[in-house]
Backbone bond lengths (Angstrom), bond angles and torsions (degrees), N, CA, C in turn:
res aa  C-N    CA-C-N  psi(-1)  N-CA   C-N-CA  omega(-1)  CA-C   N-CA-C  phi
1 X - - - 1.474 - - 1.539 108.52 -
2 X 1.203 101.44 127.84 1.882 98.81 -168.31 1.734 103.85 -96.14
3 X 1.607 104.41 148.07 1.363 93.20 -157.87 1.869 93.66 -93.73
4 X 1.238 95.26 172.69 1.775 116.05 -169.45 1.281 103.47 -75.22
5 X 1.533 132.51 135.75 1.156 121.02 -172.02 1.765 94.72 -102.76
6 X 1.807 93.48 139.23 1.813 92.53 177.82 1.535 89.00 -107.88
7 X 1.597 107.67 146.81 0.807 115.37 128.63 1.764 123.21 -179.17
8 X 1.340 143.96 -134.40 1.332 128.85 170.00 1.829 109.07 -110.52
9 X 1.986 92.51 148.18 1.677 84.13 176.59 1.321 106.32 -85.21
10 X 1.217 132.65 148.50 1.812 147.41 -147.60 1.525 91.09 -89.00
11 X 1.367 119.61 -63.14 1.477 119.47 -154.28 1.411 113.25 -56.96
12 X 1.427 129.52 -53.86 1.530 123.59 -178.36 0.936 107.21 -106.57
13 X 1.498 135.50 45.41 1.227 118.11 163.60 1.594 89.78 -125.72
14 X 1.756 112.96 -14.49 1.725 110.76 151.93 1.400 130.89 -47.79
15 X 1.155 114.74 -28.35 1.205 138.93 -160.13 1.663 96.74 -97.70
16 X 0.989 118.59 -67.01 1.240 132.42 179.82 1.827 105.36 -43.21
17 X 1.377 103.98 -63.94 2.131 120.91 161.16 1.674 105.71 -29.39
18 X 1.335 102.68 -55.18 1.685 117.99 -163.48 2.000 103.51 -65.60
19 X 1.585 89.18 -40.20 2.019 87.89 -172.97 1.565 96.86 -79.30
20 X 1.095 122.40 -46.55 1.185 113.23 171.92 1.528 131.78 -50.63
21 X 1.560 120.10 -44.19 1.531 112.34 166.54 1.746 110.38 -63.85
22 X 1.593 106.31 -18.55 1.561 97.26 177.07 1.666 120.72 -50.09
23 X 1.500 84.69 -26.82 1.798 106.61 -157.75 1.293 88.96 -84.92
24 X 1.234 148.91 -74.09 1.199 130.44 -165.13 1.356 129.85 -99.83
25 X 1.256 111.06 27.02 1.867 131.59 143.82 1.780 98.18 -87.03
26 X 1.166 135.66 -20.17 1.443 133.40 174.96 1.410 109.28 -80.15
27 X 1.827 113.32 -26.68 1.611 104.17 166.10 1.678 107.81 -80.12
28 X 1.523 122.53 -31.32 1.270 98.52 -167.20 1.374 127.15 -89.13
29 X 2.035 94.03 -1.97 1.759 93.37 174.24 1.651 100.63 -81.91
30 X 1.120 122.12 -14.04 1.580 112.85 175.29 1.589 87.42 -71.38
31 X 1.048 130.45 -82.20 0.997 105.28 -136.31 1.792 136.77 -81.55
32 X 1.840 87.80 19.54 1.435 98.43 142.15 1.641 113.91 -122.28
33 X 1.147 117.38 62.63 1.651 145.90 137.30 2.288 83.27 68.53
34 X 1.218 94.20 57.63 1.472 92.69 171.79 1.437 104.69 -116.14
35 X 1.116 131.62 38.23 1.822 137.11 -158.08 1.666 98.77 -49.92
36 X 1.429 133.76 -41.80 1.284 127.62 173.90 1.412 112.29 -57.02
37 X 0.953 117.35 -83.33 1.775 113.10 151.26 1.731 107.46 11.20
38 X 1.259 90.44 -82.37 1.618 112.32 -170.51 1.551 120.61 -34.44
39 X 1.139 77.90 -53.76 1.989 104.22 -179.42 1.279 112.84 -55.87
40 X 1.355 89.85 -71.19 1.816 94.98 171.39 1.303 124.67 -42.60
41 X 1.511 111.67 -40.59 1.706 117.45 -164.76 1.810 109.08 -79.46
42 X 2.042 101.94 -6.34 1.452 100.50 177.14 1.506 101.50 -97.30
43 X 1.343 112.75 -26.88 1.493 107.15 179.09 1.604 92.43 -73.25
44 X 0.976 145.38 -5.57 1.905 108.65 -165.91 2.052 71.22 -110.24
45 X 1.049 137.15 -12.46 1.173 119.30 176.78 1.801 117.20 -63.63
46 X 1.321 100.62 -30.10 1.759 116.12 -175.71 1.087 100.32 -80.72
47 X 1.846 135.36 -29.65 1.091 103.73 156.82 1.437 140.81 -121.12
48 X 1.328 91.06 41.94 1.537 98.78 158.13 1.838 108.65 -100.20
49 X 1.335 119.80 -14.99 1.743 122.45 -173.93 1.557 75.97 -78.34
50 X 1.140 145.49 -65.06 1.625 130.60 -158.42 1.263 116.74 -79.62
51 X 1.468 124.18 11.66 1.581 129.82 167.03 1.683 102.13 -90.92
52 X 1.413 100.79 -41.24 1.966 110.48 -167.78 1.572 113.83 -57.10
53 X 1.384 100.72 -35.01 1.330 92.50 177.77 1.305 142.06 -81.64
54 X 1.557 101.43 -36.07 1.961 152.97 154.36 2.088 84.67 -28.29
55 X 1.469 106.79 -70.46 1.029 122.02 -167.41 1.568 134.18 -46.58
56 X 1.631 78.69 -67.50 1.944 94.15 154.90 1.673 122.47 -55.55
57 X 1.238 132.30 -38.84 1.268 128.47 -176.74 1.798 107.18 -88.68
58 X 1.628 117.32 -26.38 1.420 92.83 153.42 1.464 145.56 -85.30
59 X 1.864 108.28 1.50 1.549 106.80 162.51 1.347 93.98 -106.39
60 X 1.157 142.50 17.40 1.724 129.02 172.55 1.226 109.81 63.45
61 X 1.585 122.35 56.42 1.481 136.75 -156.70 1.625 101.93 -130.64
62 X 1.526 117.38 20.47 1.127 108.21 -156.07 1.658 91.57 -103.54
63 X 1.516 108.61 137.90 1.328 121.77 172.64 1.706 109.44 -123.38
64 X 1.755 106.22 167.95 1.693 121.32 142.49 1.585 101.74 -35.37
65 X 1.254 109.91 -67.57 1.723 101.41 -157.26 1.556 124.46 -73.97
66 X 1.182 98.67 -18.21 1.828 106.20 163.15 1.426 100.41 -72.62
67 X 1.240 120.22 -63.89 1.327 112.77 -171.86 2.267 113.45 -38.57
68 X 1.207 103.41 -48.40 1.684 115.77 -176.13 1.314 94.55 -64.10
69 X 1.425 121.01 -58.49 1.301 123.57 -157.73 1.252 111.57 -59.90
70 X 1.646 124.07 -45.53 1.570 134.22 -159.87 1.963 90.74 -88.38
71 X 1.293 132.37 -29.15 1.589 123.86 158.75 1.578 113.18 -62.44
72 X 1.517 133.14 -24.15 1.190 109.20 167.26 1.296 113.02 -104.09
73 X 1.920 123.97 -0.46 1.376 90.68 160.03 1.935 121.93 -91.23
74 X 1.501 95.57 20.71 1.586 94.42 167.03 1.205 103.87 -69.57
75 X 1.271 98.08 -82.40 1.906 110.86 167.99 1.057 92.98 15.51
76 X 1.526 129.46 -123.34 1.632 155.95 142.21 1.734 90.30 32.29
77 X 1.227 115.83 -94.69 1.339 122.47 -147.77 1.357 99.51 -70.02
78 X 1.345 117.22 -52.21 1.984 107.77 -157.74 1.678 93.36 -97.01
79 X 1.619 117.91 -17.46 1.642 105.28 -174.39 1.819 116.71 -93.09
80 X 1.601 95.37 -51.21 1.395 100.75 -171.98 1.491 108.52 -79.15
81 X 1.199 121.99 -26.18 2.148 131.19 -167.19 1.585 82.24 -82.12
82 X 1.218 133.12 -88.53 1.639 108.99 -151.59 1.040 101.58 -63.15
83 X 1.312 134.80 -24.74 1.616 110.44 179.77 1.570 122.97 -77.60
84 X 0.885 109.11 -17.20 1.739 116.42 168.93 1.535 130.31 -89.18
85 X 1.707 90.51 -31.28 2.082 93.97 162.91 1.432 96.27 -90.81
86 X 1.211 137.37 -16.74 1.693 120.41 169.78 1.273 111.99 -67.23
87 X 1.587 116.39 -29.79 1.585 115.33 179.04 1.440 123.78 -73.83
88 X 1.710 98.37 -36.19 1.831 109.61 177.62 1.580 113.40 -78.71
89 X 1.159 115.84 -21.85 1.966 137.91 168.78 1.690 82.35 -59.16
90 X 1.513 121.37 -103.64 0.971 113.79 -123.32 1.877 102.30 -140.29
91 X 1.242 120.93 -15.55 1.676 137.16 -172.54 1.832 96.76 -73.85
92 X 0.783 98.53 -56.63 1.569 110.48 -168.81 1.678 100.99 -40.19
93 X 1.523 126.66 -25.52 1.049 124.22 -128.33 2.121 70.22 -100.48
94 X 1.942 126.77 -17.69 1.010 113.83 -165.29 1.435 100.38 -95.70
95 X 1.235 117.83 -11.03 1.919 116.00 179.22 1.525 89.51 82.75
96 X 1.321 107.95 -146.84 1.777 110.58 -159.36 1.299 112.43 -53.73
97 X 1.254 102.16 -23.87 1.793 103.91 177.76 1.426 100.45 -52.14
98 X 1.397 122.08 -70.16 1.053 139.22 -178.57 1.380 127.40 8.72
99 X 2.126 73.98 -93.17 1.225 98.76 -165.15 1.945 108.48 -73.81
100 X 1.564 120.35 -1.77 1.395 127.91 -163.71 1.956 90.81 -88.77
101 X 0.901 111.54 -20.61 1.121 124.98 -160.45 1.453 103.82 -84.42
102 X 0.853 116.19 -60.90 1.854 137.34 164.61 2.295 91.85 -57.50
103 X 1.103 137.29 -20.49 1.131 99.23 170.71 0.908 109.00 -102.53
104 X 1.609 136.39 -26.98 1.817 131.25 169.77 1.514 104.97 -32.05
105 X 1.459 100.51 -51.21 1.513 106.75 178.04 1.660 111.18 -37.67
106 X 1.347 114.60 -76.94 1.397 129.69 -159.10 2.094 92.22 -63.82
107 X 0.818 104.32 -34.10 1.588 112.24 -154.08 1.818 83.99 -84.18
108 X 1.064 142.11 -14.73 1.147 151.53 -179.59 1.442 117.02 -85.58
109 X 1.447 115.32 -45.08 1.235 124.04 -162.18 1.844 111.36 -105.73
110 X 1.743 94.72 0.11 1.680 111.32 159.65 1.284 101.68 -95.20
111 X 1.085 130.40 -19.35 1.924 116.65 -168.50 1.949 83.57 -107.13
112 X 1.072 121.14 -16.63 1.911 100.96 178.11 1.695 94.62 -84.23
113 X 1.067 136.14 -20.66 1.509 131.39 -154.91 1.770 77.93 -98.79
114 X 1.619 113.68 -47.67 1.946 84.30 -157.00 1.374 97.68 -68.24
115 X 1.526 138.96 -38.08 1.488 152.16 -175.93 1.471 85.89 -37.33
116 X 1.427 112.71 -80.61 1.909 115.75 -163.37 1.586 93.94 -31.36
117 X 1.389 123.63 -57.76 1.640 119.74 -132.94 2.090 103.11 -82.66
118 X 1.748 90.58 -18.10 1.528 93.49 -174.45 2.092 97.22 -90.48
119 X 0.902 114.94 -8.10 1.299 125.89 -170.98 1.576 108.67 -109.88
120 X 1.165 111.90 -20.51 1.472 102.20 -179.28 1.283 132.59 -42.43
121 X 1.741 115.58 -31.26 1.693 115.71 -155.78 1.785 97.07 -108.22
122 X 1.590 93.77 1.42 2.066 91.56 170.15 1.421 102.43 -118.21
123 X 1.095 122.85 -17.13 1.929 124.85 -165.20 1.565 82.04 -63.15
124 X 1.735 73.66 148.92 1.600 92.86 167.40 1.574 120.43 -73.28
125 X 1.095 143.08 145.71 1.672 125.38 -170.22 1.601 112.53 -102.98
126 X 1.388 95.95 -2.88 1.812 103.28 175.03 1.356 93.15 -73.61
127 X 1.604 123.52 -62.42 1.312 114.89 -172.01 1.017 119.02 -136.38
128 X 1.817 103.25 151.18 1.570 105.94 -156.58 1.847 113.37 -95.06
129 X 0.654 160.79 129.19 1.575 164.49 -87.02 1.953 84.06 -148.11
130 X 1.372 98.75 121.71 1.497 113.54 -178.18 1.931 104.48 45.17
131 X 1.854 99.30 160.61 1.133 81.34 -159.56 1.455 124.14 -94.58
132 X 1.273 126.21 179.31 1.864 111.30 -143.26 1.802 100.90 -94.27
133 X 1.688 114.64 144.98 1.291 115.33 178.15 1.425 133.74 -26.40
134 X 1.439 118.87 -42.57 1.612 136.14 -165.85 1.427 85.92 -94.85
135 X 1.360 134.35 -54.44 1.777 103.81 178.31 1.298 113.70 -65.78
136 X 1.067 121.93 -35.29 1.947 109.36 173.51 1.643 106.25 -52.27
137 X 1.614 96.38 -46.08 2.283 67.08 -168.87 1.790 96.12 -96.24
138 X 0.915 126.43 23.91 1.923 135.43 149.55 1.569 95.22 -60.90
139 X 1.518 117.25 -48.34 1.676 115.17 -161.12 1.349 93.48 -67.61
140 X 1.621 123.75 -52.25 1.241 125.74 -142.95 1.647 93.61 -88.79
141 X 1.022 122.19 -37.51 1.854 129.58 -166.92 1.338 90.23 -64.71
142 X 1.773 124.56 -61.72 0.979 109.21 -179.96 1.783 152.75 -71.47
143 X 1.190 89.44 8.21 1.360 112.46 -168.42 1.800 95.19 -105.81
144 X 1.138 116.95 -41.40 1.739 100.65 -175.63 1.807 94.54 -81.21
145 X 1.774 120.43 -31.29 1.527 96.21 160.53 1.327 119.55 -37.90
146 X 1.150 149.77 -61.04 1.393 152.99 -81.13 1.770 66.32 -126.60
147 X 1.296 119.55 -90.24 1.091 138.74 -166.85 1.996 110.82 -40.52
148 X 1.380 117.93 -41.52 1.249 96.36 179.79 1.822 107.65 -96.90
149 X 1.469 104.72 16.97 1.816 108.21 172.10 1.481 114.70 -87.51
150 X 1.564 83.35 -19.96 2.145 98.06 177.72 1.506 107.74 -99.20
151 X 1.480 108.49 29.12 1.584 105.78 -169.94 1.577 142.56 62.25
152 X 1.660 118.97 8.46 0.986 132.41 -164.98 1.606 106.26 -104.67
153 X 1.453 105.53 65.13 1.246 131.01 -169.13 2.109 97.81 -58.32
154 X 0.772 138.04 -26.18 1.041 137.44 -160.05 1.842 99.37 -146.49
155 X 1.608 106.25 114.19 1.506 109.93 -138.50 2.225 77.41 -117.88
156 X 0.952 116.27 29.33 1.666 129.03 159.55 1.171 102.74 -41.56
157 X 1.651 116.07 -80.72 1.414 116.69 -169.41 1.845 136.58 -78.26
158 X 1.249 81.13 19.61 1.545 109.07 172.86 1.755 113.36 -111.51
159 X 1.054 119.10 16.59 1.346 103.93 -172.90 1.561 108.91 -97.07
160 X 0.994 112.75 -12.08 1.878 118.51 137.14 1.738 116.92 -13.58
161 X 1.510 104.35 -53.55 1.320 107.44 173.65 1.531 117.76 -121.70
162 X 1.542 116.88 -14.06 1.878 114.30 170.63 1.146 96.59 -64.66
163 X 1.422 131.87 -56.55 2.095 117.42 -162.18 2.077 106.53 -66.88
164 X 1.046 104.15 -63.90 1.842 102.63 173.54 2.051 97.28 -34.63
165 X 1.160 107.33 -56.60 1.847 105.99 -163.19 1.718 99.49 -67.45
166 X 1.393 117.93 -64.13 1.560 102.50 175.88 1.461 123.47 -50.09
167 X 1.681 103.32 -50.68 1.964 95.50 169.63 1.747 122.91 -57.30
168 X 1.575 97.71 -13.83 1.758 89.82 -173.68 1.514 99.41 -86.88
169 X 1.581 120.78 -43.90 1.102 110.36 -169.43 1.737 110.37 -77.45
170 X 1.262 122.22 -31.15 1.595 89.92 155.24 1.604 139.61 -71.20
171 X 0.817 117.97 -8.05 1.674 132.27 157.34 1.274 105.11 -42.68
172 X 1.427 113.06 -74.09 1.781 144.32 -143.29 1.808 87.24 -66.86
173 X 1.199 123.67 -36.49 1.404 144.52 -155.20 1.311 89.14 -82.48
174 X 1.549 134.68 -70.30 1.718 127.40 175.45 1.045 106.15 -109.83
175 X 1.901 126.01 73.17 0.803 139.26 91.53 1.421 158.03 -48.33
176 X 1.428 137.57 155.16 1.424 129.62 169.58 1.554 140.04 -83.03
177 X 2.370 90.46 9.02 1.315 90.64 174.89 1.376 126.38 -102.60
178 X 1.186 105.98 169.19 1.534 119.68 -142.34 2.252 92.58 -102.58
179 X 1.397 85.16 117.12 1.918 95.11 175.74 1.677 92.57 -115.26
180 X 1.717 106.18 152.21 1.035 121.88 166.01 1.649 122.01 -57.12
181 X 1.209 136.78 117.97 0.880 146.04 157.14 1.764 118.76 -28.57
182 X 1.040 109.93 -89.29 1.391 141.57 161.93 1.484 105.84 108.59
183 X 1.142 104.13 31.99 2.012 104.45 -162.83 1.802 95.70 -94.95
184 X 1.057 122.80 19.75 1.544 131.23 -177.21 1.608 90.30 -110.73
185 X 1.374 131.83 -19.99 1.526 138.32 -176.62 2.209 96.75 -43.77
186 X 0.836 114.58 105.25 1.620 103.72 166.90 1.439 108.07 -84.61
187 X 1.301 118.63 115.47 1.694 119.93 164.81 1.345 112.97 -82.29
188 X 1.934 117.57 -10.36 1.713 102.54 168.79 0.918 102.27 -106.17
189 X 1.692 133.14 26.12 1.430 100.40 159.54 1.605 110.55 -110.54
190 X 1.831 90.78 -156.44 1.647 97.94 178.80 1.680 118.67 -69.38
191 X 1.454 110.73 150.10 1.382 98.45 168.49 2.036 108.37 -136.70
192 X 1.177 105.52 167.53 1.310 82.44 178.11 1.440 125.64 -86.44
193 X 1.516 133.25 158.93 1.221 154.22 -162.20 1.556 101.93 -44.62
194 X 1.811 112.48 -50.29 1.435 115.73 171.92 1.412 119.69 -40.68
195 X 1.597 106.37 -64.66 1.418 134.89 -164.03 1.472 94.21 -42.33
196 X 1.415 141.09 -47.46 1.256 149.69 -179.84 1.308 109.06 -50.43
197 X 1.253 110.80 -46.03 1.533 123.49 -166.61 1.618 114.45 -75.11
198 X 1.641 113.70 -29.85 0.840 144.00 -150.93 1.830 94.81 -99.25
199 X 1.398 107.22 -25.00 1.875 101.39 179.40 1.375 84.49 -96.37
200 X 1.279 133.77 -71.71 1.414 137.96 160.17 1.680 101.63 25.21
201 X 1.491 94.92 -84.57 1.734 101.44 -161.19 1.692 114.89 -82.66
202 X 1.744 110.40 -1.97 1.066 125.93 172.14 1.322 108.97 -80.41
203 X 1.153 118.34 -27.97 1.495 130.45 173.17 1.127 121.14 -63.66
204 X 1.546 103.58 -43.66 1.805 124.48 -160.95 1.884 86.48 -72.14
205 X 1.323 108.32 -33.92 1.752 105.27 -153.24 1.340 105.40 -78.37
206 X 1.756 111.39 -29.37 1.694 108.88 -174.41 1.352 109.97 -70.25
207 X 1.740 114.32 -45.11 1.430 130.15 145.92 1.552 121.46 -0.62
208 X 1.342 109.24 -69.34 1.649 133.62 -169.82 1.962 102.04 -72.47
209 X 1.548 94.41 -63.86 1.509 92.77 -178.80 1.270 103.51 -133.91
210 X 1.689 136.23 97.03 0.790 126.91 -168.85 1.496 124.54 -80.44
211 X 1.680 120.72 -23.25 1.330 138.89 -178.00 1.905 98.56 -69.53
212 X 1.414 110.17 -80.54 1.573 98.89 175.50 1.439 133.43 -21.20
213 X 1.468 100.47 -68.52 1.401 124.27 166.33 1.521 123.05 -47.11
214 X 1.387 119.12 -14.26 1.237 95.63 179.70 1.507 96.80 -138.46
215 X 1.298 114.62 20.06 1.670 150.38 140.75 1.561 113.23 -50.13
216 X 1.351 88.60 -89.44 1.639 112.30 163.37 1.944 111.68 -29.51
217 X 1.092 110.69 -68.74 1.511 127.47 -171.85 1.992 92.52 -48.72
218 X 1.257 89.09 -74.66 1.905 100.17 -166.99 1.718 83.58 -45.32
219 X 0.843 120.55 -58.98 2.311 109.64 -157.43 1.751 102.24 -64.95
220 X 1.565 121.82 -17.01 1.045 116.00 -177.76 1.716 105.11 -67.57
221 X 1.363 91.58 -56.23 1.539 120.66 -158.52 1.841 88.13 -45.94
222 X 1.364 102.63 -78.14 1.655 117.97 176.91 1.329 125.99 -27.87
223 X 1.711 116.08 -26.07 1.521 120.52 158.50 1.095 117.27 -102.95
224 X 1.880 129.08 -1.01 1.059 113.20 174.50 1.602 104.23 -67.19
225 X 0.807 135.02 -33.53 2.029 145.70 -167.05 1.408 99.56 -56.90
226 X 1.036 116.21 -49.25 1.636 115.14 -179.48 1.792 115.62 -62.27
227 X 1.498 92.00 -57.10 1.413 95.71 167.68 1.285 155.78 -51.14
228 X 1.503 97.97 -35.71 1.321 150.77 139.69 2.007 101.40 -23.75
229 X 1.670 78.92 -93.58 1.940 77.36 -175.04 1.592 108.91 -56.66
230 X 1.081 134.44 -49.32 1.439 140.97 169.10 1.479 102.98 -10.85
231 X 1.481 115.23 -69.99 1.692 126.43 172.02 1.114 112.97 -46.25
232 X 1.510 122.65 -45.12 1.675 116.67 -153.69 1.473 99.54 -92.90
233 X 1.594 125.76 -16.66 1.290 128.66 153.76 1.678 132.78 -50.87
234 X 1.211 99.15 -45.56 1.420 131.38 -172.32 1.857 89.23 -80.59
235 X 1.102 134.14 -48.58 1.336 116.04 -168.13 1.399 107.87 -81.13
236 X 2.032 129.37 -30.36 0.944 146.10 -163.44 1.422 86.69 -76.30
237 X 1.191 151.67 -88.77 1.412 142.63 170.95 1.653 114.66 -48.00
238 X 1.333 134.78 25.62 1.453 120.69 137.94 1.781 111.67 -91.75
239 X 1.087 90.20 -28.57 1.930 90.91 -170.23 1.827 91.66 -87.09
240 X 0.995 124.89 -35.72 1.464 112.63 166.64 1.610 116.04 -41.55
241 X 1.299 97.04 -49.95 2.267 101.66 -171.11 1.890 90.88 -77.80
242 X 1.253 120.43 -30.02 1.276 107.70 179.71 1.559 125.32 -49.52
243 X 1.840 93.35 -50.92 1.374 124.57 -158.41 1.895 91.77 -66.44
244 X 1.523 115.35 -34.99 1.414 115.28 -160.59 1.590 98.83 -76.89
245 X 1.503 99.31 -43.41 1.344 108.89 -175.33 1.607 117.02 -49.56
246 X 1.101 107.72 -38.00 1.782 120.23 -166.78 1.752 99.33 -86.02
């Protein structure tokens, strides 16, 4: 009887290694006051977590241990990195407020990752249930971009709006509202001629200003969820008065 060979598949769990050192080279350029650096190194972390998976299910590489492994290098990258360059940016500047503020965050984005992983094989896959790790630190990455591209190297006198944005986006994160997935997106099929045109000039814009723009994008995304359930409330109680009515 020949024995089972253990061991790990190399390709996405490289990938998975790679978003994760993004994440904590994003704590150590904060914390020698490189926040652009920072930003960037969480955005190229989001997209290497959405290559790992893409990856594993097209060589059939998908395991238990990618699955554990790629939830704690969220942790790391989308929980502990914006919450620690949001604290050295601009939290620090409230003392315990601060720094309490930056752990709801982190302490938020471990209870949305274990929720996803115990929910995965019933969740609906159109939409993902509170909103997802890599757009929370999209809000936060992109917002200290924004701020140290306009020179506001020291994000103190902004915490007017960093403590409300880190406490909202860990909230929004173990919450019950419902964000688009987009995992129904087909990349082999057809799309129309516009739609091309339409990444095209979306491209050209991150290009031009990449901090706003992908500022802008993460705060859209983050209120679409609210809005989102808002509708599916509003329709769930019209067919209710219908149903009574009939």
């Amino acid at each position: 009887m020949s024995k089972r060979r253990r061991g790990i598949y190399l390709l996405p769990n490289l990938f998975t290694t790679s978003a994760l050192f993004c994440g904590f080279y994003a704590i150590i350029a904060a914390i020698n006051a490189r926040y652009e650096a920072a930003a960037i190194a969480m955005f190229v972390a989001m997209v290497l977590d959405g290559m790992d998976g893409r990856i594993a299910r097209m060589t059939n590489t998908q395991s238990d241990f990618g699955v554990q492994y790629d939830s704690l290098s969220d942790l790391v990258s989308f929980g502990l990195a914006p919450a620690l360059v949001m604290y050295q940016w601009s939290l620090y500047g409230l003392g315990k407020l601060g720094w309490l503020a930056a752990f709801v965050y982190v302490a938020a984005t471990a209870l949305r990752l274990a929720r996803f992983n115990t929910q995965a094989a019933t969740e609906d896959k159109q939409f993902f249930q509170g909103l997802p790790s890599p757009a929370a630190a999209a809000l936060i990455a992109g917002f200290i971009w924004l701020g140290d591209a306009n020179d506001l190297y020291d994000g103190t006198n902004l915490v007017w709006l960093t403590f409300p944005l880190t406490l909202g986006a860990g909230i929004l994160m173990v919450s019950n509202v419902r964000y688009h997935s987009f995992k129904q997106f087909d990349l082999k099929g057809r799309v129309p001629f516009m739609t091309v045109l339409l990444l095209v000039f979306m491209l050209v814009l991150i290009a031009l200003r990449p901090s706003i723009v992908l500022f802008l994008l993460a705060f859209i995304y983050a209120l679409s969820g609210p809005l989102l359930t808002l509708l599916f409330i509003r329709r769930h109680r019209a067919k209710r008065r219908q149903s009574e009515e009939t």
